[in-house]
C-alpha positions, 0 to 999 in steps of 0.5 A, spaced: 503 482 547 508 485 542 512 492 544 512 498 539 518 501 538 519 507 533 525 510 530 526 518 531 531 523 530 533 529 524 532 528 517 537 524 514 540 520 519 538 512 516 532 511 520 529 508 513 535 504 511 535 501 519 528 500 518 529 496 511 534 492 515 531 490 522 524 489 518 528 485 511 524 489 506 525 495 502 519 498 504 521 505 505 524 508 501 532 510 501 536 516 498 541 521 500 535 527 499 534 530 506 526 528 509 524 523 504 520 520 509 513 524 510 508 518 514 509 514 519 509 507 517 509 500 522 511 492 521 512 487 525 519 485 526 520 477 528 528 475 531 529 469 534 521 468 536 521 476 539 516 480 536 516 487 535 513 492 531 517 498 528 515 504 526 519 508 522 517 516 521 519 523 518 525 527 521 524 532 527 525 537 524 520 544 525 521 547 518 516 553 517 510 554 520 504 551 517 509 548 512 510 541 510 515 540 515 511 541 521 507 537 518 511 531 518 514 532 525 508 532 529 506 525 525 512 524 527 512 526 535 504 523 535 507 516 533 511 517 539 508 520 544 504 513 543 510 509 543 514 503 548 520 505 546 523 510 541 530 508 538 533 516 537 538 516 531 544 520 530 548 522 525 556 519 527 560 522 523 556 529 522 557 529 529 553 532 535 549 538 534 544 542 538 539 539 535 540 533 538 541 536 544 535 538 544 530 532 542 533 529 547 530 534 552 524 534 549 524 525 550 525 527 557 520 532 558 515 527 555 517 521 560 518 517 553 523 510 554 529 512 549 535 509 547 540 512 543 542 510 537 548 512 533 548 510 527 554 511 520 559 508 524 562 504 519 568 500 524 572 500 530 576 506 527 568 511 528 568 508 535 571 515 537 565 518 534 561 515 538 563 516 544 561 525 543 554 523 545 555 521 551 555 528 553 548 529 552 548 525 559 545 519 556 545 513 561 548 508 554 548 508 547 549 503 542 554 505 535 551 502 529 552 501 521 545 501 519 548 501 511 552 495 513 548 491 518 554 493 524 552 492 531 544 490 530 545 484 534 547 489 540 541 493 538 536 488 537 538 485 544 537 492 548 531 492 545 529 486 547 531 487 554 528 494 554 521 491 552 521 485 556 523 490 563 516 493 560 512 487 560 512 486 553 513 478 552 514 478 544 508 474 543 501 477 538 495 476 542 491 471 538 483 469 539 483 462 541 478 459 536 478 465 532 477 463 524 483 465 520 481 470 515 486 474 510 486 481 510 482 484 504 488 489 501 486 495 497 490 500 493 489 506 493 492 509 486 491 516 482 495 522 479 499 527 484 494 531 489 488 527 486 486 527 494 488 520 495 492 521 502 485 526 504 480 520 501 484 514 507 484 519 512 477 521 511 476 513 511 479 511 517 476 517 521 483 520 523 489 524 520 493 518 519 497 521 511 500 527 512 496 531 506 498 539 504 496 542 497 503 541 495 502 536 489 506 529 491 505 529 499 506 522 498 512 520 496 512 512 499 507 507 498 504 507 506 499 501 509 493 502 514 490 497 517 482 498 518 479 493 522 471 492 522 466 491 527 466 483 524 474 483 525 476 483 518 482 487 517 483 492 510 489 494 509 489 501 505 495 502 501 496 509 500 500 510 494 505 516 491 502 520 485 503 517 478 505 521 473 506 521 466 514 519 465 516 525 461 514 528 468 518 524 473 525 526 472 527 526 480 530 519 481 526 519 489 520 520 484 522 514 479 522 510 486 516 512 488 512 510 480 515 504 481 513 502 488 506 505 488 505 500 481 508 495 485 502 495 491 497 495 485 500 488 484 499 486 492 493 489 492 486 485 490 482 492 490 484 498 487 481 504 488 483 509 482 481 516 485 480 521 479 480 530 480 473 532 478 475 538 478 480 537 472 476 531 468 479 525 466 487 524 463 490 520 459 495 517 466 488 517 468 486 512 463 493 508 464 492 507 471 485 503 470 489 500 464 494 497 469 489 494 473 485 491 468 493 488 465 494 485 473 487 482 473 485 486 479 478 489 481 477 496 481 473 502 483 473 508 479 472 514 484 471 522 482 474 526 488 472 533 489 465 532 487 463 537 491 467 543 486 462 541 481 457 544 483 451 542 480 454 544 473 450 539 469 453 540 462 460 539 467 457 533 469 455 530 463 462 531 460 465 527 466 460 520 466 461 521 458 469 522 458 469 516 464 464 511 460 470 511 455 476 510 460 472 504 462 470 502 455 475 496 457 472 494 464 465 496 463 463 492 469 466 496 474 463 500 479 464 508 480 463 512 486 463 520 486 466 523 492 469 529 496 473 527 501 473 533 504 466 534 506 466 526 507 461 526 501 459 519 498 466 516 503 461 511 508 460 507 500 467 506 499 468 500 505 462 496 504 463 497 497 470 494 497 466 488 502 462 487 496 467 486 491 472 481 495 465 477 496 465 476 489 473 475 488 472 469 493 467 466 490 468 458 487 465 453 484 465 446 483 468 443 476 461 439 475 457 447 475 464 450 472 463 445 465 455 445 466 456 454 464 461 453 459 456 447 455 451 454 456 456 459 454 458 454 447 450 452 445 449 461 445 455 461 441 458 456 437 466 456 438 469 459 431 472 455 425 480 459 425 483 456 418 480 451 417 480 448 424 474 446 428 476 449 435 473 445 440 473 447 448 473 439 451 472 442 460 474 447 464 476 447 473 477 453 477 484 454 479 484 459 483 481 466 487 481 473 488 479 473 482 476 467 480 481 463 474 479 458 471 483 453 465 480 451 459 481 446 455 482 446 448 485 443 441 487 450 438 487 455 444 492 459 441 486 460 435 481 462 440 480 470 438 479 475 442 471 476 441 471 469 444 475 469 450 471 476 452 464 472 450 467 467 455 468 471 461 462 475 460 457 468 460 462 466 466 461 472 470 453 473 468 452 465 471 456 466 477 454 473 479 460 476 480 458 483 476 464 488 478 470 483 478 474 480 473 475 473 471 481 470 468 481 465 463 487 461 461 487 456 455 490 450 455 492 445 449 489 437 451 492 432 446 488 431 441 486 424 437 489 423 430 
């Protein structure tokens, strides 16, 4: 049974740079700017066959009543209130402050395992400046660098140590005999305050985002773990809001761009969630351009529905301004949603369900070059200059989505129209209706 341990203090004190450290990722992002983290993220972190999983959260800090910051923090308190043990980090060189003196009190007026941490000492001359924590009554403290990597292996033996004298073995439960499956990987992707984090949240059944009606909440890309009654795993990704590049100025928000295009890339669904309120723009359009450039299956999805009203000239001007956007990707399925009444939101998982079924379908190479013979008796491939383009077989190489190679004497002289005659004959024979179907064309040597 793995331990779950969450690292906690002020803003700014390097909880994600220790995270990226003891996790070996660049998952959360980092710079100077104070309260950069606003969710709760989790991974599992492995050393020497001990297992753990880490959480890293926002800064403690009470900011304004109702304001963005309280909402962070009490993300921030509710991920510890349920944890094992909470690495509290403090800021070395800034030194001790009566805050905290004051999370200290709090971790033991909630009975909470704690461990101090104080961080951004570089070398053994910052030594002394550890030393001043000590008068917050603690009974040890550990002195690390996280930017630097010093002093992580006595932590992570503390760590160890404290976990274990709790019960907790290192180890994941595992079913015997239970049938491996990969989890299915959905990300969600939409402009700033387009309702994403609102729309997981009402997925998962519980507040797991801090949302507020300040555009850009999001500025990570936060995994969700969402477990059906069958055991399978959806991992939802919430994603930063993509603005248009004139827009993004901020280098944290620059990061955030990248890392939400990024988790469209991992992902095999993407959910692309539009304002219906506001109708369809062109960041709109480039985000379902982005999912058809990476090959990815898509589920295009009007929130806030509900402020429509039952206006049927504004409803027609939407589905007529989305049968453009999706002139490319015809075939991918839309939903129209609120997530704040909940409205159309039980679709939105069976659907993803429905989608991975297609994505993980395959056939044999006698079946794959029966539906190609049909594909070419409808439409005989075309002559280019003069060259009779001939396609000799094709095999599925792949899944999520389904790849097939195409062997022919000119690929490079196969038009456009007929590649997309080919995928839509394969995805009509095969059943897969709302997915993608890559096609990748290869020269076979041809005879004199």
């Amino acid at each position: 049974m793995v331990g779950r341990v969450v690292l906690a203090g002020r803003p700014n004190v390097g909880k994600s740079t220790l995270f990226n450290r003891l996790t070996r990722t660049r998952d959360a992002l980092v710079d100077p700017t104070p309260g950069l983290t606003r969710d709760v993220r989790t991974t599992l972190v492995e050393v020497d066959g001990y297992g753990f999983l880490l959480s890293d959260t926002g800064g403690l800090d009470a900011g304004e009543e109702g304001g963005l910051e309280e909402l962070v923090s009490s993300k921030a308190r509710e991920a510890i209130a349920n944890a094992d043990l909470v690495l509290l980090l403090v800021d070395g060189k800034a030194g001790m402050t009566p805050a905290d003196g004051e999370v200290v009190d709090e971790m033991r007026r909630g009975h909470i395992p704690f461990l101090l941490v104080v961080n951004k000492i570089d070398s053994n001359r910052d030594e002394p400046l550890a030393s001043e924590f000590y008068a917050l009554g603690v009974d040890g403290l550990v002195s690390i660098s996280a930017e630097h990597g010093r002093g992580l292996d006595d932590l992570l033996d503390r760590v160890r140590v404290l976990l274990e004298e709790r019960g907790f073995d290192g180890l994941e439960d595992e079913a015997e005999g239970a049938e491996e499956q990969d989890p299915v990987r959905v990300a969600i992707i939409g402009r700033p305050n387009a309702g994403k984090s609102s729309l997981l949240n009402r997925i998962v059944g519980q507040p797991k985002m801090v949302v507020s009606d300040v555009p850009g909440t999001t500025r990570d890309s936060i995994d969700t773990v969402l477990t059906l009654e069958d055991g399978r795993e959806l991992i939802f990704t919430d994603t930063a809001g993509v603005r248009r590049k004139a827009r993004v100025r901020e280098r944290v928000e620059k990061f955030s761009v990248i890392k939400a295009l990024e988790s469209l890339k991992r992902s095999d669904i993407a959910l692309i969630v539009m304002d219906a309120s506001e109708g369809i723009t062109d960041q709109d359009k480039r985000l379902i351009g982005y999912a058809h450039e990476y090959g990815k299956a898509c589920i295009t999805v009007f929130n806030k529905w509900d402020l429509l009203q039952g206006d049927k000239k504004l409803i027609r001007l939407r589905m007529e301004e989305l049968r453009i956007a999706k002139s490319f990707i015809p075939f991918a399925p839309h939903l129209n949603i609120s997530a704040l009444t909940g409205r159309g939101v039980s679709k939105v998982v069976p659907l993803v369900m429905e989608l991975f079924q297609e994505l993980c379908v395959r056939i044999n190479t006698g079946q794959a070059n029966r539906m190609l013979e049909r594909a070419m008796a409808q439409r005989t491939p075309p002559i280019h200059k003069g060259h009779h383009i001939k396609l000799y077989y094709t095999t599925q190489v792949d899944v999520r989505p389904p790849t097939f190679v195409v062997f022919a004497n000119y690929p490079k002289y196969i038009p456009e129209y007929y590649k997309r005659f080919l995928v839509n004959r394969f995805r009509a024979e095969m059943g897969v209706n709302h997915i993608p179907i890559k096609l990748k064309f290869k020269e076979r040597e041809r005879r004199e």
